[in-house]
C-alpha positions as CSV (number, residue, x, y, z in Angstrom):
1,X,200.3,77.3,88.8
2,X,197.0,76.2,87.4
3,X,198.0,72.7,87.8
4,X,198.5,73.4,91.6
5,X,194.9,75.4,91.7
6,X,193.6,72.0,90.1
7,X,195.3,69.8,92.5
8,X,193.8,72.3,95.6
9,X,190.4,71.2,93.8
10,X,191.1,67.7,93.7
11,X,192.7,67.5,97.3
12,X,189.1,68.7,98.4
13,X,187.3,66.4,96.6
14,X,189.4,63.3,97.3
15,X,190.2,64.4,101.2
16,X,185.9,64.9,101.6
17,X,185.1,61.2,100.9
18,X,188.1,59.6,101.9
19,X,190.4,60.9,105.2
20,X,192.8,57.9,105.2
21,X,196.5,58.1,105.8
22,X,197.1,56.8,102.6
23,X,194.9,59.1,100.9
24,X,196.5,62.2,102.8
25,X,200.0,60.8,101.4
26,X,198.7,60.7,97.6
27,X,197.3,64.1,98.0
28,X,200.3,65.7,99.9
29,X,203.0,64.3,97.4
30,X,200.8,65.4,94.3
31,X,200.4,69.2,95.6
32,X,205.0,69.0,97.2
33,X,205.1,68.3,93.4
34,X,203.9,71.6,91.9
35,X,205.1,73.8,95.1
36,X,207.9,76.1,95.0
37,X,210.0,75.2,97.8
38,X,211.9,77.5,99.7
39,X,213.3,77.3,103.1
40,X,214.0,81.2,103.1
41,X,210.9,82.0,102.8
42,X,208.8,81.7,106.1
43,X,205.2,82.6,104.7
44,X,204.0,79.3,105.9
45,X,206.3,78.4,108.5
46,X,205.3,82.6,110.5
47,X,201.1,81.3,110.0
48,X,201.7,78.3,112.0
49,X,203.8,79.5,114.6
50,X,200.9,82.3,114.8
51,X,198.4,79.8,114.6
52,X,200.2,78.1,118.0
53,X,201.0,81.1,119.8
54,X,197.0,82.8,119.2
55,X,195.2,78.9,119.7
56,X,197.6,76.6,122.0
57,X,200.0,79.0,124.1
58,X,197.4,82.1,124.7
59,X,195.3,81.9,127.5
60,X,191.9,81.7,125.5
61,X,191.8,79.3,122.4
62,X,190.5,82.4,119.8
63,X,192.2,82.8,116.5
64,X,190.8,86.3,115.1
65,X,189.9,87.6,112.2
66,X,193.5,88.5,110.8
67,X,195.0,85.3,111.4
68,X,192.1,83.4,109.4
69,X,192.6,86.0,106.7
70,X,196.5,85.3,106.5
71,X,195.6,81.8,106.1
72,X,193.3,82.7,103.5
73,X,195.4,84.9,101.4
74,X,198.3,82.4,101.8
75,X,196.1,79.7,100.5
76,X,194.5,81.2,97.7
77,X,197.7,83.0,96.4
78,X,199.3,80.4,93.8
79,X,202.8,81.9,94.4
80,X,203.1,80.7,97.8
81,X,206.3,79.0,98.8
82,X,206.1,75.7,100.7
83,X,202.2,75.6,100.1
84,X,202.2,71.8,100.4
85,X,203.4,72.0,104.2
86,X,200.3,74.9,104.5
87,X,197.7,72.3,103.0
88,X,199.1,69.1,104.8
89,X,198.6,71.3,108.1
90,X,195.0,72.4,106.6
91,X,194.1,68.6,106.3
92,X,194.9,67.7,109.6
93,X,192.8,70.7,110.7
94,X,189.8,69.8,108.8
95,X,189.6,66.2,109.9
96,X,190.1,67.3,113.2
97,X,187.2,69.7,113.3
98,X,184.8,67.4,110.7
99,X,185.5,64.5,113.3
100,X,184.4,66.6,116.6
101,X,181.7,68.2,114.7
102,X,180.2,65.1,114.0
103,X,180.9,63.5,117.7
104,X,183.7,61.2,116.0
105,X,186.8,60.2,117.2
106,X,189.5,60.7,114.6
107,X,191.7,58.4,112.4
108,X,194.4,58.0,114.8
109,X,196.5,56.4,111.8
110,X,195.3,59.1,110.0
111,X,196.9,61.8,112.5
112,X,200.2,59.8,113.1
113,X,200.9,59.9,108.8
114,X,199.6,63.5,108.8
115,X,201.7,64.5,111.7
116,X,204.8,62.4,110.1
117,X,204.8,64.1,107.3
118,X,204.4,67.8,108.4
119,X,207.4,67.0,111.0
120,X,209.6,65.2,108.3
121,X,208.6,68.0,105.8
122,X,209.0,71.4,108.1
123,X,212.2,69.7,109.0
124,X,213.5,69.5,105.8
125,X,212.6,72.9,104.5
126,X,213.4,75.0,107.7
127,X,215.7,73.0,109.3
128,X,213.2,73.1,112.3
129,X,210.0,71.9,113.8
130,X,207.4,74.3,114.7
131,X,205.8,73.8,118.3
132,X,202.3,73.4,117.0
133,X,203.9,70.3,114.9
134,X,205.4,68.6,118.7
135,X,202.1,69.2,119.9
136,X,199.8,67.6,117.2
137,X,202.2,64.8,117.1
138,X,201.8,63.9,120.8
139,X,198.0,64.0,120.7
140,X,198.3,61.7,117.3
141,X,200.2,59.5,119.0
142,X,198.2,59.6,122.0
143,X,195.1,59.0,120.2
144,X,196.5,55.9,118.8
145,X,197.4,54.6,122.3
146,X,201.1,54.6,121.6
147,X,201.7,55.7,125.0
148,X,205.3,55.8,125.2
149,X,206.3,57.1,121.7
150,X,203.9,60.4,122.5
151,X,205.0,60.7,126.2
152,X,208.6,61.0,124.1
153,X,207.6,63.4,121.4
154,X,206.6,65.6,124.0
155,X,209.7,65.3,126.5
156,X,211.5,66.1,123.0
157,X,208.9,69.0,122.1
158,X,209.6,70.7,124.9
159,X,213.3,70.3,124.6
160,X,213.3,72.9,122.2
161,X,210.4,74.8,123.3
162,X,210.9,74.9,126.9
163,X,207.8,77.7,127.5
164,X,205.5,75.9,125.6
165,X,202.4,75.6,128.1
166,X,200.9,72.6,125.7
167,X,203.8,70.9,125.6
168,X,204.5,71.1,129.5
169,X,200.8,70.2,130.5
170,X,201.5,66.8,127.8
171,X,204.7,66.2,130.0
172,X,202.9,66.4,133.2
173,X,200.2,64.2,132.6
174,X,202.6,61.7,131.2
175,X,205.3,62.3,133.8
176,X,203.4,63.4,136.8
177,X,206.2,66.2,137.4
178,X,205.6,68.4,140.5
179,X,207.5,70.4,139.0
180,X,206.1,71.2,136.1
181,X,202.5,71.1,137.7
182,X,203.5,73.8,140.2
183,X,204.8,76.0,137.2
184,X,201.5,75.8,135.8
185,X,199.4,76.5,138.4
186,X,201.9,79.4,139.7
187,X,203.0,80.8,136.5
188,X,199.9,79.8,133.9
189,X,196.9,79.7,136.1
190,X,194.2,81.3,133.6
191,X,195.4,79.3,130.7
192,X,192.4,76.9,129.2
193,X,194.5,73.9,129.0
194,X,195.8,74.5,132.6
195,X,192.0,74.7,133.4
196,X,191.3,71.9,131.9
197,X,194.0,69.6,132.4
198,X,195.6,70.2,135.6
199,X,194.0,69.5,138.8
């Protein structure tokens, strides 16, 4: 486990100067090596969906206190399972926020690796996607202007999560479903995103 504490050091350093796709992959593969997986245990797996249903699908975008503390303790406790799927999510985060801090677009490759490899990775330890994943990987793919592969990973987002308010608004602006608009408005009208997106 000190190895892994070591490797949290160094995927701070390395992921501070350089937030390249590439880089994210040498990181991530280095910290999957000294994880304990284990698709029983749904630590990581619970703090994401919490993370989507307190930040995307509530109607104001505040994560409290407790849910940042969860993070924390899951983070900073070596014996978490499936860490590497916690810290891949953790590095998207972070370039998110450092790039909107700093009035920056981000790495659109960066996101579509990043939101590769938490899909093909929380697929292969739970045997599902979470909803915040579907999400993150339509706006990576939008970012990257590869229109029709995100207006897909929405349409197949919200497949399997057929109340997601995120996901519907993506499917909306991309399909221009009446539908789906008129749920919104009717059903979602105090959300932020539905404030913000739909007209």
């Amino acid at each position: 486990m000190k190895k892994l504490a070591l490797l949290f050091f160094l995927f701070i350093g390395i992921f501070a100067f350089s937030q390249t796709a590439a880089a994210a992959k040498e990181v991530f593969e280095k910290i999957k090596k000294e994880s304990t997986i284990d698709g029983t245990d749904k630590a990581v797996y619970n703090i994401l969906d919490e993370f989507y249903e307190k930040n995307l699908q509530a109607e104001n975008d505040e994560l409290g206190q407790e849910t940042f503390e969860k993070f924390q303790r899951l983070v900073s406790d070596p014996a978490t399972k499936n860490i590497h799927i916690l810290m891949l999510f953790l590095m998207y985060q972070q370039h998110i926020s450092q790039t909107a801090m700093v009035g920056k677009e981000p790495d659109s490759e960066f996101q579509v690796e990043t939101t590769r490899l938490l899909e093909e990775e929380t697929q292969n330890v739970y045997k599902k996607i979470p909803a915040i994943i579907h999400i993150y990987k339509y706006e990576a793919l939008d970012s990257a202007n590869k229109t029709e592969e995100a207006k897909s990973a929405a349409i197949q987002g919200l497949k399997e999560y057929p109340d997601s308010i995120p996901l519907k608004i993506y499917v909306y602006l991309n399909t221009k479903d009446e539908a789906l608009k008129s749920d919104l408005i009717n059903k979602h009208p105090n959300h932020w995103m539905v404030k913000e997106f739909i007209k």
